[in-house]
N, C-alpha and C positions, 0 to 999 in steps of 0.2 A: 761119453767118449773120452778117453784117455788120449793122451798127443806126444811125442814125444822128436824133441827137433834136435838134427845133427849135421856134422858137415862145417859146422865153422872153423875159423882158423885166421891164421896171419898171411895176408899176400900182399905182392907188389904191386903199385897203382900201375889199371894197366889191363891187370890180371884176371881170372875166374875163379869162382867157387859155385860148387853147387851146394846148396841145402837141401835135407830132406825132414821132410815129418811124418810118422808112424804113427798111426791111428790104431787104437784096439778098442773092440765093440762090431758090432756085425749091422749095422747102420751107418756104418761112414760113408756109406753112399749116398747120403739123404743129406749131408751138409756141404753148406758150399764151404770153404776153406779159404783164409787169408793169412798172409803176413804181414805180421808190422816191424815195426824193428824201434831202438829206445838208446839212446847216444845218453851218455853221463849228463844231469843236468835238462836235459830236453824231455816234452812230452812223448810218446808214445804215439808214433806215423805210421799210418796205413802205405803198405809197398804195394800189396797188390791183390785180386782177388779169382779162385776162380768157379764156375758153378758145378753143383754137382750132377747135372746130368749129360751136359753136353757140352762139358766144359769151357765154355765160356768168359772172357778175362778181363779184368780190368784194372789199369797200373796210376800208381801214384804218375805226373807230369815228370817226377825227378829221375824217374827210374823207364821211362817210358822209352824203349829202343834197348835198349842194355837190357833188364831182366824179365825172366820169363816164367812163369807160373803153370806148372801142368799138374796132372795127377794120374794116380794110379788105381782105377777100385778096383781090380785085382789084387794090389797087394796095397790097400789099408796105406797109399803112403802120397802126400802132396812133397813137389818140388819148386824149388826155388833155384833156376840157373842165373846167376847173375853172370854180367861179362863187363870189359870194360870198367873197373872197379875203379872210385875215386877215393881217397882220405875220407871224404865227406860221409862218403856209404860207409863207416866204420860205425857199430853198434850191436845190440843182446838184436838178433834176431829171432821172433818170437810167431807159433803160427798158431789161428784161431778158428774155430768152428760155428758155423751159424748154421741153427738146425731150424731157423722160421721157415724155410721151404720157399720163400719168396726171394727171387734174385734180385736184387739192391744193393750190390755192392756197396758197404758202408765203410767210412776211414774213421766209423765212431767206437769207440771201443766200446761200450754199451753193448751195442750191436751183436757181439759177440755171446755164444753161451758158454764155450771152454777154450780155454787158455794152456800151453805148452809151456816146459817152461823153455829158457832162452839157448841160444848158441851164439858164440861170440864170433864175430867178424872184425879182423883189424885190417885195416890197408894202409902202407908202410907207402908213404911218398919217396 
């Protein structure tokens, strides 16, 4: 599975963005899909997860009420709507594939089998 993530950009705290990820492969329906996101200096944080059959969801504490994780297996594509956007949420947002077929949402990157690469997210206090 190839991944490819879009949609970020510069907003006002406050604000929304949405992200998306593009999947190509004709199995993207058989993973569940996460985002994590990676601030300058900082580890690599799981934002959120969701599964792939019944889409199913599960959000880091920080982000929990504010963003929202859906998908598309029609079109090969996982989103990311954030709202209510702080400074803090500034980071490479990054979205990942877990093809073990077990729902476990993990904030471990391990966990992951393929990786996208990033979209930047800034929020201008």
């Amino acid at each position: 599975v190839q991944l490819q993530a879009s949609g970020g950009g510069l907003v006002q705290a406050g604000g929304s963005l949405r992200l998306s990820c593009a999947a190509s492969g004709r199995t993207f329906t058989r993973y569940h899909m996460a985002w994590f996101r990676q601030a300058p200096g900082k580890e690599r944080e799981f934002v959120g997860a969701v599964s792939w059959r019944y889409s199913t969801t599960s959000y880091a504490d920080s982000v929990k009420g504010r963003f929202t994780i859906s998908r598309d297996n029609a079109k090969n594509t996982v989103y990311l709507q954030m709202n209510s956007l702080k400074p803090e949420d500034a980071a490479v947002y990054l979205c990942a594939a877990d093809g073990s077929g077990v729902w476990l949402p993990s904030p471990t990157v391990n966990a992951y089998d393929y990786w996208g690469q990033g979209t930047q997210v800034t929020v201008s206090s």
